[in-house]
C-alpha positions in Angstrom: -36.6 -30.7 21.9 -37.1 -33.3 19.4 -34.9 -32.7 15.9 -36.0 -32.4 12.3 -35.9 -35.3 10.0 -32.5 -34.8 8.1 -34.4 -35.2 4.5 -37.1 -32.5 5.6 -34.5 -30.1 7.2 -32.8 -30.4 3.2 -36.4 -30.6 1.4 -35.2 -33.5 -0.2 -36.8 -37.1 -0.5 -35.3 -40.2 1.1 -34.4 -41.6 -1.9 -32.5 -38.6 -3.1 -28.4 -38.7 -4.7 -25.4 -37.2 -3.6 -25.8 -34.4 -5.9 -29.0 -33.5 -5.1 -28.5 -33.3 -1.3 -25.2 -31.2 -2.1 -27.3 -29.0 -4.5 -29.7 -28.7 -1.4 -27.5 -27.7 1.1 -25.8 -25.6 -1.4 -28.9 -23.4 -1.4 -30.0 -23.6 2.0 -26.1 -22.4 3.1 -26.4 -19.1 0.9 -29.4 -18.3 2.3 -28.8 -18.5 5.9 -25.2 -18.5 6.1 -24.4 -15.8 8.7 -22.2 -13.7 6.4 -25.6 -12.8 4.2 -27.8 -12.3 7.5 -27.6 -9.0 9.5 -29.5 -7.2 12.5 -32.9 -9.1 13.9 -32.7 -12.3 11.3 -29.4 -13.0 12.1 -30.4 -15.3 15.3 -33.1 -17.2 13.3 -30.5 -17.6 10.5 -27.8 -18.9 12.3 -30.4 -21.4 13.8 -31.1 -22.8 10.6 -27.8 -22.7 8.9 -26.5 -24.9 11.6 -29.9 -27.2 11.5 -28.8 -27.6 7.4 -25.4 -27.9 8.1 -25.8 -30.9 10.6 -28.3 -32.4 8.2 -25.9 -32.4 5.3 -22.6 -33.9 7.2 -24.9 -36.5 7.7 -26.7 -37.6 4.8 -23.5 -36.6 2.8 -21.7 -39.6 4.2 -22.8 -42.9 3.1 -21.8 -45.1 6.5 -24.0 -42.4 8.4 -26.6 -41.8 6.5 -27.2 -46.0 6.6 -26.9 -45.8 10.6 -29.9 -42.6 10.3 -32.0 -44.5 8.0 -32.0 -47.3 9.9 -31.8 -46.1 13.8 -32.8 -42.2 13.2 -31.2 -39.9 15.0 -30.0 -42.5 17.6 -27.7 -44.1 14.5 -25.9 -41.1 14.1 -25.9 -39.3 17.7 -22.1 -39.9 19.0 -23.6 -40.1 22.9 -25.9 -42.8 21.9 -24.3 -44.8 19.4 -19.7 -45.6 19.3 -19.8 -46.6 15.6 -21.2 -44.8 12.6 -21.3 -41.4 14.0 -17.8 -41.7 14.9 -16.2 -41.8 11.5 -16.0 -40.3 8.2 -16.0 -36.5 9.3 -13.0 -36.0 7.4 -15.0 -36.2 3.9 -17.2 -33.6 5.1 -14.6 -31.5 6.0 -13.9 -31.7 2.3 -17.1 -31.7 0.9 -17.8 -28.1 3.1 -14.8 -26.5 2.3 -15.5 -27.4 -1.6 -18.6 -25.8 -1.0 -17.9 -22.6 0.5 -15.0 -22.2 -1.6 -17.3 -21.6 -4.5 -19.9 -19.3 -2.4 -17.5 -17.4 -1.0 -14.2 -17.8 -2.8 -13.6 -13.4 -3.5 -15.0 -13.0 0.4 -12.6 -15.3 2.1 -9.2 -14.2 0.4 -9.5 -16.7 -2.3 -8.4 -19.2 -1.3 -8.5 -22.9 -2.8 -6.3 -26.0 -3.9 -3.6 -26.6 -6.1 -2.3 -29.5 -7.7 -1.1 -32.2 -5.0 -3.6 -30.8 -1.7 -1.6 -27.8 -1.4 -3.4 -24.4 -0.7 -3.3 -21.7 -3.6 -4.5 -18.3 -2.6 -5.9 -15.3 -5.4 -4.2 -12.4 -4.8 -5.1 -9.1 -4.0 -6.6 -6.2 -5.3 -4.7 -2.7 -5.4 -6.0 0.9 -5.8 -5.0 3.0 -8.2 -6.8 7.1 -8.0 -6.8 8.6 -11.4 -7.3 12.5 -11.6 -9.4 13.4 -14.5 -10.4 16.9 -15.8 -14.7 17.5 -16.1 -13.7 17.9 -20.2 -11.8 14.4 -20.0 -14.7 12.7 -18.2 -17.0 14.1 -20.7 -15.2 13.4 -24.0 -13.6 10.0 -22.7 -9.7 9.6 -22.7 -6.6 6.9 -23.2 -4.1 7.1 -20.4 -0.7 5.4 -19.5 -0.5 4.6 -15.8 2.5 3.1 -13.5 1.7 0.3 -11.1 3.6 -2.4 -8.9 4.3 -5.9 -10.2 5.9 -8.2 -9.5 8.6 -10.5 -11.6 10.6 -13.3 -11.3 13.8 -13.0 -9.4 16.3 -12.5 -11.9 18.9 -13.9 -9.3 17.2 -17.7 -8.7 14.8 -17.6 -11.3 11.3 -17.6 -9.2 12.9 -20.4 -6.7 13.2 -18.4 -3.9 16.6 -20.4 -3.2 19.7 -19.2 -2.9 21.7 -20.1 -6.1 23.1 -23.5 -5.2 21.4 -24.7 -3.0 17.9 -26.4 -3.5 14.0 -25.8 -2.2 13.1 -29.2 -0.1 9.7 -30.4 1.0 8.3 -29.4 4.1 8.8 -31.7 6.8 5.6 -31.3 8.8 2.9 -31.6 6.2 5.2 -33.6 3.8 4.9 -31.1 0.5 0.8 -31.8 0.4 0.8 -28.4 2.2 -2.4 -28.8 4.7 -2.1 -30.7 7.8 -5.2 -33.3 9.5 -6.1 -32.3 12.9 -8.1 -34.1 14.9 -10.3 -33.9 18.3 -12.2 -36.9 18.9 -14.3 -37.7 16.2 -13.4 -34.5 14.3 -11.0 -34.0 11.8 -10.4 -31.2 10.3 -8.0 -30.3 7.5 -6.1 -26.5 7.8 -3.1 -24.9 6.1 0.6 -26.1 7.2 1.6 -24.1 9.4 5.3 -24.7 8.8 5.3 -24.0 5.5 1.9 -21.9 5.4 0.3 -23.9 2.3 3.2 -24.2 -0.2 4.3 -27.5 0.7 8.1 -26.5 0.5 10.8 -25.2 2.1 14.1 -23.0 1.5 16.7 -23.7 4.1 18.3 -20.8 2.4 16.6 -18.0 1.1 17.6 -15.9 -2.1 19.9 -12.6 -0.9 17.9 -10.4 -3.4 14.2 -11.6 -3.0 14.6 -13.0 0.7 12.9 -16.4 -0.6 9.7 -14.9 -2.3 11.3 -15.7 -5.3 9.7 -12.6 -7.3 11.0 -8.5 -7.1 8.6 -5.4 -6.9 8.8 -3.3 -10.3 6.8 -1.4 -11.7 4.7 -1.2 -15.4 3.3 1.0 -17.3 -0.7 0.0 -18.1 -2.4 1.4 -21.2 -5.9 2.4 -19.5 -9.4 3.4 -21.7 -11.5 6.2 -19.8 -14.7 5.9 -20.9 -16.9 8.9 -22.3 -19.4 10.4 -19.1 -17.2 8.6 -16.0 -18.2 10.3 -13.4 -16.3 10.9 -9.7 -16.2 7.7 -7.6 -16.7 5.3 -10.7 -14.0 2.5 -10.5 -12.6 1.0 -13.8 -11.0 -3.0 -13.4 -8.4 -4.1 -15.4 -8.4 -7.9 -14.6 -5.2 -9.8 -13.4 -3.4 -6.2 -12.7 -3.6 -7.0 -9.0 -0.8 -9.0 -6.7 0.2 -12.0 -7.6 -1.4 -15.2 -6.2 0.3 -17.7 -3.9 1.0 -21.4 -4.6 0.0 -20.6 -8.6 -3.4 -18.8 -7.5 -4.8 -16.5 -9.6 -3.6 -12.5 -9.6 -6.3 -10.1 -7.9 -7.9 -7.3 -9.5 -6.5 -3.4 -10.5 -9.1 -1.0 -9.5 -8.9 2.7 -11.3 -10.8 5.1 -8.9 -12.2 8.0 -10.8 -11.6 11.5 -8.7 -13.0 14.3 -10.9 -11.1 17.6 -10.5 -12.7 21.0 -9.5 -13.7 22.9 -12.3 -13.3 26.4 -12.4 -17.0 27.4 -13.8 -19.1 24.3 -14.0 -20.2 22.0 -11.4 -21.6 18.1 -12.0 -24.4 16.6 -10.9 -25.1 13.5 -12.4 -25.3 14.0 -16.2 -26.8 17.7 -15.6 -24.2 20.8 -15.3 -24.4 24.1 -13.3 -22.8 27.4 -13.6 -23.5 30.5 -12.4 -24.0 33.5 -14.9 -23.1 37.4 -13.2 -25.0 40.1 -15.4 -24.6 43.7 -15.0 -27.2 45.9 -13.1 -28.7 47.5 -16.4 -28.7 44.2 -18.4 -31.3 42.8 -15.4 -33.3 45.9 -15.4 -33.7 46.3 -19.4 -32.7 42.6 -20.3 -30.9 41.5 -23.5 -28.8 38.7 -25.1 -25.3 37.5 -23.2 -23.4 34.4 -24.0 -23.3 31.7 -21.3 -19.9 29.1 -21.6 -20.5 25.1 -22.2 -18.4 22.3 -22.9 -19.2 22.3 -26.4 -18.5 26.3 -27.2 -20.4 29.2 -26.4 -24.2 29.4 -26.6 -26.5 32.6 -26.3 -29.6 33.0 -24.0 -32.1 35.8 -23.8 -32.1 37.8 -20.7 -36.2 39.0 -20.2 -36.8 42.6 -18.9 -37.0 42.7 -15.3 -34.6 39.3 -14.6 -33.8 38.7 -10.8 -30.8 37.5 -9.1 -31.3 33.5 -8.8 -33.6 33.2 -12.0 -32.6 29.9 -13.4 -31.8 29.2 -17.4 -32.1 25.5 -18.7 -30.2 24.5 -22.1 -31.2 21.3 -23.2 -28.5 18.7 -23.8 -25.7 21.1 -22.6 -24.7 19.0 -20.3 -23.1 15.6 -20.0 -24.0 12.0 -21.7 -23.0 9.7 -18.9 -21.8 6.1 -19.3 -25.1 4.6 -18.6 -27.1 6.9 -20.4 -29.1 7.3 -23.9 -29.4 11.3 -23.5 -27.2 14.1 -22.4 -28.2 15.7 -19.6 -28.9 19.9 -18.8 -27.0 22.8 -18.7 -28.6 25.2 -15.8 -27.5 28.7 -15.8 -28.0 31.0 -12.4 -28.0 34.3 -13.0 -26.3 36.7 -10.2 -26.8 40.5 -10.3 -24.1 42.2 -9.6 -24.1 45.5 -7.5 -22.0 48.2 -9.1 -18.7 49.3 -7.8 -16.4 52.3 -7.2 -18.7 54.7 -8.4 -17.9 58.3 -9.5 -20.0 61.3 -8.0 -21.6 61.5 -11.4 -22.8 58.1 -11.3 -23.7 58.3 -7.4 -26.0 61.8 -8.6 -28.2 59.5 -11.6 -28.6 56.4 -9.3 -30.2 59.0 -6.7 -31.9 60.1 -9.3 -33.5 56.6 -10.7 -33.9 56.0 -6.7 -36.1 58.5 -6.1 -38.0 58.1 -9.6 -38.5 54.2 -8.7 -39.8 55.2 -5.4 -42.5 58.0 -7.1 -43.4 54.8 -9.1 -44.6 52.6 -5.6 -44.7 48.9 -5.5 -44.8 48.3 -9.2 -41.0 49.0 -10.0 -40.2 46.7 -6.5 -42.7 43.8 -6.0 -40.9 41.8 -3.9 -39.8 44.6 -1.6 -43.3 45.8 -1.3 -44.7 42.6 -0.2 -41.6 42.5 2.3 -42.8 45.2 3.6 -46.2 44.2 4.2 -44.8 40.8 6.0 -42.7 43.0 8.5 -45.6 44.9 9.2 -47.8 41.9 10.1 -45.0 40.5 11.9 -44.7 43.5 14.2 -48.6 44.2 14.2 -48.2 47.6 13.2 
């Protein structure tokens, strides 16, 4: 199968500079790179991030993209052709791994390159699960919290060497820290493996940090909870994370919000719940009863005749959340409850209110009559 023109494969025209074919593949590589594509379109992706990624190796190198405008595709093909699609991989090693390091720097462990070729790697993240009460989540809090760092080793200052002796360049990759490797026309550049990117050595390590050259402490961190944070919110403080190798930046402190259990109220988004027992008389004849909120007390009216479940909204009772203009709801469900550890007395006048409900028929008990009537089209009587 015939391939693509290189310039149509990048959508660029013939005459087009470095920067522009970069910019292309740059877009092409996001879109179809196979860490963005999932499930059916993965196949079809992976087709066409490879088609991109041949075109640009090509037209990104100025001996090769002479041989292709001038031969085509039999300039550049290796089987074909000994010269100019032989050489100059190396510089689009480079030009790729500048690339992706900007696409997918946080993805890949954050990695990139310091002063002198060596490798410099962000650090990572940590974790940190902060208990707040449903009162502190609504009202918002300051909080003082203790997490790891890391400081210089007070015993070789940060060197990693034992005191007297000296940190030496690495003898494989030469202190440039990355190493060529090559397999036939390819050449690829990767982290020393000797000295994993640092470019040194320490024939002998510090005693006290074992050659890292920094100690695990800990701090304490000042930490803002904002007003409305809700369970499973995270909070970053930037830079609170691990330290970065070979002078790359720190990662990230994340603050994970876990909302305790609340002895009356239950959240749901900004709205609040709570259920309301009433006594047996106060549903049968109604009347006035104070419900709890976060702000204080507030009375509802109980109607004559209230059943268990019946539901009771308070407008902006409930909780204004981070992201929103408005409080939410307080919702009150009532519960009846069934009186207990009656005397005879009381046993005598519920008998008594028994058997005057039931003189009255289905009009002191609607639901139960209509109960009824179900059973007894369920059993065809």
């Amino acid at each position: 199968m015939s391939k693509r023109d290189y310039y149509e494969t990048l959508g660029v025209p013939k005459n087009a500079g470095e920067d522009e074919i970069k910019k292309a593949y740059r877009k092409l590589a996001m879109k179809y790179h196979p860490d963005r594509n999932q499930g059916d379109a993965a196949k079809t992706a992976e087709g066409k991030f490879k088609e991109a990624k041949e075109a640009y190796e090509m037209l990104s190198d100025a001996q090769k993209r002479a041989a292709y405008d001038q031969y085509g595709h039999a300039g550049v093909d290796p089987n074909m052709r000994g010269g100019p699609g032989a050489e100059g991989f190396g510089g689009f090693a480079e030009a790729f791994g500048d690339i992706f390091g900007d696409i997918f720097n946080g993805q890949r462990g954050g990695q990139g390159r310091a002063q002198g070729g060596r490798q410099m790697f962000r650090g990572g993240d940590l974790s940190y699960a902060m208990e707040v009460t449903l009162e502190e989540a609504a009202q918002g809090k300051e909080a003082q919290i203790r997490i790891p760092t890391w400081d210089d080793c007070a015993t070789c200052h940060g060197t990693g060497a034992k005191p007297g002796t000296k940190v030496v360049n690495c003898t494989t990759c030469h202190g440039a820290g990355v190493v060529q490797m090559r397999q036939g026309f390819f050449s690829v550049q990767q982290t020393c493996p000797t000295c994993r990117g640092t470019g040194k050595l320490i024939p002998e390590p510090c005693g006290t940090c074992h050659g890292q050259g920094k100690v695990k402490t800990t701090k304490t961190l000042e930490v803002k909870i904002p007003a409305g944070i809700d369970d499973g919110m995270r909070i970053r403080s930037a830079g609170n994370g691990e330290p970065g190798a070979n002078g790359g930046p720190p990662g990230d402190l994340y603050i994970e919000i876990r909302l305790k259990k609340h002895n009356i109220f239950e959240r749901d988004g900004d709205d609040l719940h709570c259920e309301v027992p009433i006594g047996f008389t106060t549903a049968a004849l109604g009347g006035e009863i104070d419900v709890p909120t976060l702000a204080g007390k507030a009375a509802i009216d109980i109607p004559e005749g209230t059943q268990a479940g019946k539901q009771f909204r308070l407008r902006g009772k409930g909780i204004k959340g981070v992201r929103s203009s408005y409080p939410g709801d307080l919702y009150c469900h009532i519960t009846v409850e069934t009186p207990v550890k009656l005397t005879e007395h009381q046993r005598k006048l519920l008998k008594e209110l028994d058997e005057s409900l039931k003189k009255g028929g289905a009009k002191h008990s609607p639901s139960e009559g209509s109960w009824t009537d179900k059973l007894k089209s369920f059993f065809g009587a």
